[in-house]
MIZAPA-433764 format. One record per residue: residue number from 1; residue in one letter; chain; z negated, x negated, y negated of N, C-alpha, C in turn. Coordinates in pm, whole numbers, m for minus. Layout:
<nodes>
- seq / type / mol / n_pz / n_px / n_py / ca_pz / ca_px / ca_py / c_pz / c_px / c_py
- NUM / a / A / Z / X / Y / Z / X / Y / Z / X / Y
...
</nodes>
This chain:
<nodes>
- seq / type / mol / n_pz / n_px / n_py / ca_pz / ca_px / ca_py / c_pz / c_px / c_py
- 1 / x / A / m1173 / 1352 / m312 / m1065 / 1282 / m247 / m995 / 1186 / m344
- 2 / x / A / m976 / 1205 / m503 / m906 / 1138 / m565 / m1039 / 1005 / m572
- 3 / x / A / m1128 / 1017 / m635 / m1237 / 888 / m652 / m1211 / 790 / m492
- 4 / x / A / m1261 / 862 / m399 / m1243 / 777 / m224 / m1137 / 729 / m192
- 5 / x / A / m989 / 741 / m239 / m880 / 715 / m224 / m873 / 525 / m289
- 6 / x / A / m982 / 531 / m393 / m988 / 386 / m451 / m1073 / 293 / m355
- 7 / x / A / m1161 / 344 / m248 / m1256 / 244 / m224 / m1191 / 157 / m99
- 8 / x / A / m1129 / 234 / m17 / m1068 / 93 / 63 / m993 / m50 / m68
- 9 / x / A / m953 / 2 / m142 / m897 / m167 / m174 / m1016 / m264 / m243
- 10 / x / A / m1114 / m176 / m265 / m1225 / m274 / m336 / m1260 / m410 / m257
- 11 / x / A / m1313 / m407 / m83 / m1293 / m508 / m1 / m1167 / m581 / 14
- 12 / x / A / m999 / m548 / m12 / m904 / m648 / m30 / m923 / m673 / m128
- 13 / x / A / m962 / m637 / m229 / m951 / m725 / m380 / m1061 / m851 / m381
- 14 / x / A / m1167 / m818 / m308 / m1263 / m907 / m326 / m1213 / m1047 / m228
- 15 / x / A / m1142 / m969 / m117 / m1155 / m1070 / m12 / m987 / m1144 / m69
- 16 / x / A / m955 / m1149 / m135 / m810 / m1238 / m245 / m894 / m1316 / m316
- 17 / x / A / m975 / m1238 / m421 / m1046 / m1292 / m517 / m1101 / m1407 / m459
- 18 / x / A / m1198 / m1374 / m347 / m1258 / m1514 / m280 / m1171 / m1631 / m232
- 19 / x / A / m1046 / m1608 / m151 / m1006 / m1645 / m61 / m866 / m1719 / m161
- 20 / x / A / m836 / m1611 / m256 / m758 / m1655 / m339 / m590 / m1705 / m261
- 21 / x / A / m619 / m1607 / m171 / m495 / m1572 / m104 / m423 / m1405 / m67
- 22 / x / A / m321 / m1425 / m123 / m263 / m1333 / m101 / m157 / m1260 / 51
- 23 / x / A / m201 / m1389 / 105 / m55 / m1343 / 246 / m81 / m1249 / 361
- 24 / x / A / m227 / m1212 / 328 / m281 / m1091 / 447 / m271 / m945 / 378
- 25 / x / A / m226 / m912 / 250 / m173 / m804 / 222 / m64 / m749 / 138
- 26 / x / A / 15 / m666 / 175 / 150 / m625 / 142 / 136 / m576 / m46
- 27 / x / A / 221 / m620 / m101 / 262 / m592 / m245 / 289 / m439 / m213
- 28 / x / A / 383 / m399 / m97 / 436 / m269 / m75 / 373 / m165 / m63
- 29 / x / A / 204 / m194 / 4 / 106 / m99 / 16 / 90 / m31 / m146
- 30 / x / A / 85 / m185 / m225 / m12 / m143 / m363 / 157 / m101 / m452
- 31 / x / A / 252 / m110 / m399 / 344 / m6 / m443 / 373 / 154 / m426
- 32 / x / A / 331 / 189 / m261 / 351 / 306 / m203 / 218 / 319 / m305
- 33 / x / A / 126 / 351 / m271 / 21 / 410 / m325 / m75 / 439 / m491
- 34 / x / A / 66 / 455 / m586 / 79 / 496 / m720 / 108 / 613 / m731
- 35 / x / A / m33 / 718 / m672 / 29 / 868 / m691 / m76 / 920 / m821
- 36 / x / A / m194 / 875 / m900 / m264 / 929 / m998 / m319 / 825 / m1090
- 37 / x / A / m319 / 902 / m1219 / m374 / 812 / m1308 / m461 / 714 / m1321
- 38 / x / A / m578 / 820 / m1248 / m728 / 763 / m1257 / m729 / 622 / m1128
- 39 / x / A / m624 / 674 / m1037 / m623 / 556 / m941 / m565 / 439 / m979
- 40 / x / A / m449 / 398 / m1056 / m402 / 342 / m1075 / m411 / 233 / m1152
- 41 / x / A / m580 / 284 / m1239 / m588 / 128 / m1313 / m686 / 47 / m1216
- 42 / x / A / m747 / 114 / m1111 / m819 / 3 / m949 / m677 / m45 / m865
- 43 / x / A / m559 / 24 / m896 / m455 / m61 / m825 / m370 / m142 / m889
- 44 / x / A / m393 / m130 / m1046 / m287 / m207 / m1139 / m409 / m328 / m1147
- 45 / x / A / m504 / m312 / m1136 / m620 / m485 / m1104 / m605 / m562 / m999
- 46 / x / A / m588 / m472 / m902 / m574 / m496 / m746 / m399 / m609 / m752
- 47 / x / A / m353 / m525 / m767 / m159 / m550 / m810 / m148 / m678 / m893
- 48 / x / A / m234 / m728 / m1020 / m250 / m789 / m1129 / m285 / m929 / m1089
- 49 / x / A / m392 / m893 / m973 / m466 / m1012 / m907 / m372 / m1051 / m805
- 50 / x / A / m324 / m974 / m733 / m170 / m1016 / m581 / m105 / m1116 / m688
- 51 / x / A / m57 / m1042 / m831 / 68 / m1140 / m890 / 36 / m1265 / m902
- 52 / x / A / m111 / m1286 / m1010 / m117 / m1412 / m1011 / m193 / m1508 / m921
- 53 / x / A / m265 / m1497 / m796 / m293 / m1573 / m692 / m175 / m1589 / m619
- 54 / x / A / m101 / m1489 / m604 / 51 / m1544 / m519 / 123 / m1653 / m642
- 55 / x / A / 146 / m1644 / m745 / 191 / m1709 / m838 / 111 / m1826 / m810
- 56 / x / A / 24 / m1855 / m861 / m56 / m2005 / m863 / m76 / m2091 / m721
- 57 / x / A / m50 / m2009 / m604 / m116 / m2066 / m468 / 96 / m2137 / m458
- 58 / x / A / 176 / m2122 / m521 / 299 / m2186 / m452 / 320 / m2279 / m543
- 59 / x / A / 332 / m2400 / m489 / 328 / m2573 / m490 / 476 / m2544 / m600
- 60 / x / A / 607 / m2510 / m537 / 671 / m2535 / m638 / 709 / m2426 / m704
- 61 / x / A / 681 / m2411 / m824 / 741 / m2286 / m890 / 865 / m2225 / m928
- 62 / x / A / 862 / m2096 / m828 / 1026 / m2025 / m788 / 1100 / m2014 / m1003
- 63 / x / A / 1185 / m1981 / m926 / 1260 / m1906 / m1090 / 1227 / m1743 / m1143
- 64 / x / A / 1162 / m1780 / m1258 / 1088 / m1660 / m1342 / 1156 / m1559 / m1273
- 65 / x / A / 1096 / m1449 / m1227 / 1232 / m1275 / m1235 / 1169 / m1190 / m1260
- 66 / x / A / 1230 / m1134 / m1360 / 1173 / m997 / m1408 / 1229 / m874 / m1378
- 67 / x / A / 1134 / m752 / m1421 / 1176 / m596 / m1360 / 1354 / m600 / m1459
- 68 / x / A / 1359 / m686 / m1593 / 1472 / m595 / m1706 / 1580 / m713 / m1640
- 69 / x / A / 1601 / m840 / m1577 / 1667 / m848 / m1499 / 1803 / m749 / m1451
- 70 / x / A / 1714 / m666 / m1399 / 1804 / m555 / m1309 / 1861 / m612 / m1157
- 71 / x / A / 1785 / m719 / m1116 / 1852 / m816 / m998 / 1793 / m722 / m875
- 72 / x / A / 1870 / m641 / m835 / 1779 / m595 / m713 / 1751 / m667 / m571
- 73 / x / A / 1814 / m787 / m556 / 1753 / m887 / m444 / 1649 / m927 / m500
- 74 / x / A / 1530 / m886 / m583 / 1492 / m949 / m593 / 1336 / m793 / m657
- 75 / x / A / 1406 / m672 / m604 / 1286 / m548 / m623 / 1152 / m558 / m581
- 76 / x / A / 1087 / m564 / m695 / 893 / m562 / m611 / 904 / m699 / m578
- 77 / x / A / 963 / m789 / m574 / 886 / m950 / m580 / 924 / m1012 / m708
- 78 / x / A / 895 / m939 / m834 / 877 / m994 / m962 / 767 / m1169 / m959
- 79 / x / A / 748 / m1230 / m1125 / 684 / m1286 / m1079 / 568 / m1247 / m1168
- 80 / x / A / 628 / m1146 / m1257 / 522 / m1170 / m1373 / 468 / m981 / m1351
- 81 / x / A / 337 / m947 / m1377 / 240 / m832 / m1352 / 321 / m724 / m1444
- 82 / x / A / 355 / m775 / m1579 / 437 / m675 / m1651 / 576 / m581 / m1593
- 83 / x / A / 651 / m683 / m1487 / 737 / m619 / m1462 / 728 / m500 / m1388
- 84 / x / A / 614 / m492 / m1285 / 561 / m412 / m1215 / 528 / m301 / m1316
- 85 / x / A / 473 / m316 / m1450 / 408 / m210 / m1469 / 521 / m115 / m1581
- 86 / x / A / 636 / m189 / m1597 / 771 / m126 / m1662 / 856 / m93 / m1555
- 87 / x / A / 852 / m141 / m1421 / 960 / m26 / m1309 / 860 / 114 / m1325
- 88 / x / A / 727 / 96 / m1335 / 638 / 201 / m1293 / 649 / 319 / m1428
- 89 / x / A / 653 / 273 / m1511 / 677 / 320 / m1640 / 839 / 438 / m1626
- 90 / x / A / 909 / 314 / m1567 / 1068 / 364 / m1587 / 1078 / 465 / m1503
- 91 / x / A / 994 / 472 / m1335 / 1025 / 604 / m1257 / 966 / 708 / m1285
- 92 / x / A / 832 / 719 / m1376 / 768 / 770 / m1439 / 829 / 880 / m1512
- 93 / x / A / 880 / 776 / m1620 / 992 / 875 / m1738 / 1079 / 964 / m1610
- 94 / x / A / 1144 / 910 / m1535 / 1312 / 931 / m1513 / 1248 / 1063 / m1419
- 95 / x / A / 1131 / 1034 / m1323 / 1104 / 1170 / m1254 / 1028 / 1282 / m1313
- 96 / x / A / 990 / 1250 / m1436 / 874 / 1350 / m1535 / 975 / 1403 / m1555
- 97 / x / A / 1132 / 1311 / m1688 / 1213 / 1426 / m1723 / 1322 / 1514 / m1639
- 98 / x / A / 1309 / 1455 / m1490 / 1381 / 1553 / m1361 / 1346 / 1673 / m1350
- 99 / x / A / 1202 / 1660 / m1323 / 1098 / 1751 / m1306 / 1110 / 1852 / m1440
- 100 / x / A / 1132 / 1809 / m1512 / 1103 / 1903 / m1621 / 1226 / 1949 / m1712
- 101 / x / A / 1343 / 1959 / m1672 / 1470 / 2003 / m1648 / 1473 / 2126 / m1562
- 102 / x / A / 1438 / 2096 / m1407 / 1449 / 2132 / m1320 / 1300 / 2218 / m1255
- 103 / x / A / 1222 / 2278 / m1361 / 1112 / 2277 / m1322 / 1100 / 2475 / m1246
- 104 / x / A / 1210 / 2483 / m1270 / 1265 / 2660 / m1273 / 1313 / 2663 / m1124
- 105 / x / A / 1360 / 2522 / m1076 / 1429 / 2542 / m944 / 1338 / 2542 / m860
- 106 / x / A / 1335 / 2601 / m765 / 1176 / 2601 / m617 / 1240 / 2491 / m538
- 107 / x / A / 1412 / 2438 / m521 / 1372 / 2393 / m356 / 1379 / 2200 / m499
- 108 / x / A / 1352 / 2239 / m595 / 1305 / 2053 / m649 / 1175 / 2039 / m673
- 109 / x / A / 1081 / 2135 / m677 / 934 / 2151 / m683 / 885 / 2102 / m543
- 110 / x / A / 967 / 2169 / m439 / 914 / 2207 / m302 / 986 / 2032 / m267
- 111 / x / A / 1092 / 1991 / m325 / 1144 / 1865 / m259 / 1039 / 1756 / m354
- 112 / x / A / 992 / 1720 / m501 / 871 / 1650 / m505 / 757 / 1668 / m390
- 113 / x / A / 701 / 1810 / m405 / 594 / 1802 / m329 / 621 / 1698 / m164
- 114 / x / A / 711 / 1735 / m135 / 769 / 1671 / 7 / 787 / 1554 / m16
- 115 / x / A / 827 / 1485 / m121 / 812 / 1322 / m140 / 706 / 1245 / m146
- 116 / x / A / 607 / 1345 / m221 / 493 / 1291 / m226 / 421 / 1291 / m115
- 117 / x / A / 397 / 1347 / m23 / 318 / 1404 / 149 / 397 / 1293 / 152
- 118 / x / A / 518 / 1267 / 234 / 600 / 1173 / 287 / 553 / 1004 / 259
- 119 / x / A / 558 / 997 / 114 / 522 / 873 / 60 / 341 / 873 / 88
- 120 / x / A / 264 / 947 / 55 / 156 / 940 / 108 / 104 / 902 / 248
- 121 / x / A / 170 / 982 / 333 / 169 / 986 / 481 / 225 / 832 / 528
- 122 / x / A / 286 / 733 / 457 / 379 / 643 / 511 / 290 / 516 / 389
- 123 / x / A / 166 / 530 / 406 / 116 / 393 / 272 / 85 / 309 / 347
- 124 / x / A / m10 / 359 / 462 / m26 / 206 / 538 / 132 / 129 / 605
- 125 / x / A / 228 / 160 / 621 / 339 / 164 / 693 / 404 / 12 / 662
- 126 / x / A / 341 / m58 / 530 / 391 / m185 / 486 / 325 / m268 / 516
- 127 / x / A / 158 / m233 / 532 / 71 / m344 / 602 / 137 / m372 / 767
- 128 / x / A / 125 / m259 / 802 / 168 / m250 / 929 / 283 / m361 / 944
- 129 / x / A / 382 / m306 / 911 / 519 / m365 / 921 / 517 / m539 / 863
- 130 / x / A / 439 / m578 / 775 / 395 / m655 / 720 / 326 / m781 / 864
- 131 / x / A / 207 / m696 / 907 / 171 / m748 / 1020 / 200 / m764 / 1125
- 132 / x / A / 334 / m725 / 1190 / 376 / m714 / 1271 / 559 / m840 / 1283
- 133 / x / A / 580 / m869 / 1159 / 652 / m954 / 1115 / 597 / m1064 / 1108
- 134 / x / A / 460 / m1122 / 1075 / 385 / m1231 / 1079 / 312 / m1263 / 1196
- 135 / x / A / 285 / m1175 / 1278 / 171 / m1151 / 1356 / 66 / m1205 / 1392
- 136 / x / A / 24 / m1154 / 1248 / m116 / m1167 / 1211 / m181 / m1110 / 1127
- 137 / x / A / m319 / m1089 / 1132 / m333 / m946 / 1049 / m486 / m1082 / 946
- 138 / x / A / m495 / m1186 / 938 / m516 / m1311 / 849 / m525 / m1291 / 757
- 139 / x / A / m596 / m1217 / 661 / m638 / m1239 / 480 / m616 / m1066 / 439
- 140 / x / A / m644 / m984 / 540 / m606 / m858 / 551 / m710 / m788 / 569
- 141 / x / A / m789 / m678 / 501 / m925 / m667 / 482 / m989 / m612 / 595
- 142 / x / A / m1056 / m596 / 706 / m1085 / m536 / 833 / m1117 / m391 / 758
- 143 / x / A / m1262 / m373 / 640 / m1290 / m283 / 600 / m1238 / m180 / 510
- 144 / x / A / m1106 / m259 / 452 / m983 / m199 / 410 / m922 / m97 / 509
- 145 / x / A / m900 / m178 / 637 / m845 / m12 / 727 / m938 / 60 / 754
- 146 / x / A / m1022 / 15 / 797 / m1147 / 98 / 828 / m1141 / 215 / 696
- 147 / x / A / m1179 / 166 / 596 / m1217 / 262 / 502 / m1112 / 378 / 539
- 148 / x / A / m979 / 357 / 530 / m839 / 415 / 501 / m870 / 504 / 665
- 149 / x / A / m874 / 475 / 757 / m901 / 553 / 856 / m991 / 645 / 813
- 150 / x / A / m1138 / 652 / 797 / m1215 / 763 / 782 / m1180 / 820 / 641
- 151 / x / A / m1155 / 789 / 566 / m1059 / 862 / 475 / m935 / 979 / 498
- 152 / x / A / m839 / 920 / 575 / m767 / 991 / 622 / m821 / 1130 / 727
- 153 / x / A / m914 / 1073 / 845 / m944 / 1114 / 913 / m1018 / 1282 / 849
- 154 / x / A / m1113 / 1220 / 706 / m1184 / 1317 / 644 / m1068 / 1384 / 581
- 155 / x / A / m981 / 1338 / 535 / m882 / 1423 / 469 / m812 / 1560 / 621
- 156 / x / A / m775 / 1476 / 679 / m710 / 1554 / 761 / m795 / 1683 / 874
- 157 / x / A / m927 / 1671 / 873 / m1018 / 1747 / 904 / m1011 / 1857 / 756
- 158 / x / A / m1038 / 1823 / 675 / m1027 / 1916 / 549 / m935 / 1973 / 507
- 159 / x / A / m773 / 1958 / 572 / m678 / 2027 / 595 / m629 / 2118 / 681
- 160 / x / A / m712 / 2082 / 794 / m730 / 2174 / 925 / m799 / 2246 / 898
- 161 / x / A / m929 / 2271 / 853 / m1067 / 2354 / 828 / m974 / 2461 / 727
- 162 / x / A / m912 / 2420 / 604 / m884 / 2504 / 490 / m749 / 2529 / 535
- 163 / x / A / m735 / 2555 / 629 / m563 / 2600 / 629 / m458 / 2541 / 548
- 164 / x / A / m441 / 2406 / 574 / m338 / 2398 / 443 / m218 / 2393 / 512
- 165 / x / A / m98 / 2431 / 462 / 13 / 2427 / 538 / 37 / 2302 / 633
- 166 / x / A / 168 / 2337 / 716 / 134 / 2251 / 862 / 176 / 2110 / 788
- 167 / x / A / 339 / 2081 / 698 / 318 / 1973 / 638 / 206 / 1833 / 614
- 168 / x / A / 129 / 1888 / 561 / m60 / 1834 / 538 / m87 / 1797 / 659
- 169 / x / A / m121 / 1844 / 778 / m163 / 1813 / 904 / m71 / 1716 / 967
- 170 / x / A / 45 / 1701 / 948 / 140 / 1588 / 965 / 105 / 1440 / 868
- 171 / x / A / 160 / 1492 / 763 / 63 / 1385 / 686 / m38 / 1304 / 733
- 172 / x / A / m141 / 1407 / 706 / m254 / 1273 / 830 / m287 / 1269 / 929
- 173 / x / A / m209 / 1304 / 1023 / m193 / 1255 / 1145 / m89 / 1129 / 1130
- 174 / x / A / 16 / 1154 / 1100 / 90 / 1024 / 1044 / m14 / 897 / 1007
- 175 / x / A / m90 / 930 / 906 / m182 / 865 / 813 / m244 / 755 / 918
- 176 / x / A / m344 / 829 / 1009 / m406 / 837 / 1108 / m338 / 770 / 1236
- 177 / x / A / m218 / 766 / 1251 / m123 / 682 / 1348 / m121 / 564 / 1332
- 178 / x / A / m120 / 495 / 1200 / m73 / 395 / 1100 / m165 / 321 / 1108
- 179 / x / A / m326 / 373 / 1104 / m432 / 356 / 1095 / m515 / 278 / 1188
- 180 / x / A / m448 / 341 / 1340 / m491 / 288 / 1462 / m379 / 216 / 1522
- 181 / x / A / m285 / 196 / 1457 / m167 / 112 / 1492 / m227 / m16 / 1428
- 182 / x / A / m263 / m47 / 1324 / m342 / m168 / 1306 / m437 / m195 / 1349
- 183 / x / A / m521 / m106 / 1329 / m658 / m150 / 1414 / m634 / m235 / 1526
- 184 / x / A / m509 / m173 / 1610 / m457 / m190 / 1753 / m374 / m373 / 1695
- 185 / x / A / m322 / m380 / 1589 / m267 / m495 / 1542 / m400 / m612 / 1549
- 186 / x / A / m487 / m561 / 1449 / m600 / m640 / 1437 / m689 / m697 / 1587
- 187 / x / A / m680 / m641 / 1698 / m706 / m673 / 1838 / m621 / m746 / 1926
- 188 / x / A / m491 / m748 / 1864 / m403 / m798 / 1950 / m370 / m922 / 1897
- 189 / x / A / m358 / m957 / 1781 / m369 / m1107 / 1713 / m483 / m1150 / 1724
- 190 / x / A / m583 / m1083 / 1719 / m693 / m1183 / 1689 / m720 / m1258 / 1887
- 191 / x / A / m668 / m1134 / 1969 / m694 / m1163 / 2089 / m572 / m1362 / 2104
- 192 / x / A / m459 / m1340 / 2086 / m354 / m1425 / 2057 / m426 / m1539 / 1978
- 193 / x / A / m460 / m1524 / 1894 / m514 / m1631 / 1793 / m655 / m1716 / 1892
- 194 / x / A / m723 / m1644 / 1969 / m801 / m1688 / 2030 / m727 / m1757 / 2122
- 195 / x / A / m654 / m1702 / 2193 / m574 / m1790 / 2312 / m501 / m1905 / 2260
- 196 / x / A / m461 / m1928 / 2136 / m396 / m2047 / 2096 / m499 / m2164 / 2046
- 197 / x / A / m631 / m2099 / 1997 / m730 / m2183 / 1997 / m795 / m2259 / 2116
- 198 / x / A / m821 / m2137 / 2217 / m838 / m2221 / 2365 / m788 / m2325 / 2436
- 199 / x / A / m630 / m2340 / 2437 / m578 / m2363 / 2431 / m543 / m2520 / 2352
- 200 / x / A / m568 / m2517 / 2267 / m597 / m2661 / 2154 / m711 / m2746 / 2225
- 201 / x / A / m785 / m2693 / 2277 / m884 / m2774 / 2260 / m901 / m2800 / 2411
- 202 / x / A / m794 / m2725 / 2459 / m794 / m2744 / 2619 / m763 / m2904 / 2670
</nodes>
C-alpha cells in the first residue's frame, strides 16, 4: 500500500511535464497527501515541477513570497519549491515534538491517528473542489483518478476483509466518494465542453 500510493501521480507528472501546464491540478492535493517518507520524494518532484511550470507559464511575474514571510494570504501559493519544503519541515518538528511530550496521553495518540484517516480520507477533496470552481477537469490526469479509485477501492476491501476498525471503512468509502465524484466531474465537463464546441461551429 505504501509503494501504490505513489503511482497515480506518475501520469499527472508526466502529463505537466508534457503539457507544461499546471492548471488541471491542485497544489492542495500534493499538500494533503505528505503522510511518509518514502512517498514524499515522488511528491516533492511532482510539487517541484507544479512550482516551476506554474512559475514560468505567467507572462508577468507576481512578487517573490516565501514560506519565512509569515504572510498567510498568501499559504501554499509560495513561489519558490523551498518554501514548501520548510512549512513541511516546520509541521514536522512542531508535531514530532507534540507527539513526543504527549506520547503517554491515549486520547493525543488516538487524536493523531484521527487526523491522519481524516486528512487521508479528504486528499482527493482539492481536485474536486478545484474542479468544480473552474469547471473543468482540463490538464487533470484521467489515469490519475482512475489509479486513486482502484487504490482506494483495494484499500478499502482490505479493511473490510481484516477487520480494521469502523473508522478505516469510512475513510475509504469517503476516499471512494471523492473518487466517483470526479469521475462524475470528468463526464459532466467534458459533456459541456462538447456542447460549447457544437455550438461554435454551429
Amino acid at each position: 500500500m505504501v509503494i501504490g500510493s505513489i503511482v497515480p501521480y506518475i501520469p499527472q507528472y508526466f502529463t505537466i511535464k508534457q503539457t507544461q501546464n499546471t492548471e488541471g491540478f491542485s497544489l492542495y492535493v500534493w499538500k494533503t497527501f505528505r503522510n511518509s517518507a518514502f512517498n514524499s520524494i515522488n511528491r516533492d518532484d511532482n510539487g517541484n515541477l507544479c512550482v516551476r511550470v506554474r512559475n514560468s507559464n505567467l507572462i508577468i511575474q507576481p512578487k517573490r513570497r516565501y514560506f519565512s514571510d509569515f504572510d498567510f494570504r498568501y499559504f501554499w501559493d509560495w513561489t519558490d519549491f523551498l518554501s514548501y519544503l520548510e512549512c513541511m519541515a516546520v509541521f514536522t518538528l512542531l508535531a514530532g515534538l507534540l507527539f513526543y511530550f504527549f506520547i503517554d496521553v491515549p486520547w493525543i495518540v488516538e487524536g493523531y491517528g484521527l487526523v491522519a484517516l481524516v486528512t487521508e480520507s479528504l486528499l482527493a477533496s482539492p481536485q474536486f473542489f478545484r474542479n468544480l470552481k473552474v469547471k473543468s477537469t482540463e490538464g487533470m490526469s484521467k489515469l490519475m483518478v482512475l489509479t486513486w479509485f482502484l487504490g482506494d477501492l483495494y484499500k478499502t476491501v482490505y479493511f473490510f476483509v481484516r477487520e480494521a476498525p469502523f473508522q478505516f471503512l469510512i475513510c475509504g468509502c469517503t476516499q471512494i466518494t471523492f473518487d466517483v465524484l470526479i469521475f462524475l466531474q470528468v463526464i459532466i465537463y467534458q459533456k459541456a465542453s462538447y456542447r460549447k464546441l457544437s455550438k461554435s461551429y454551429s
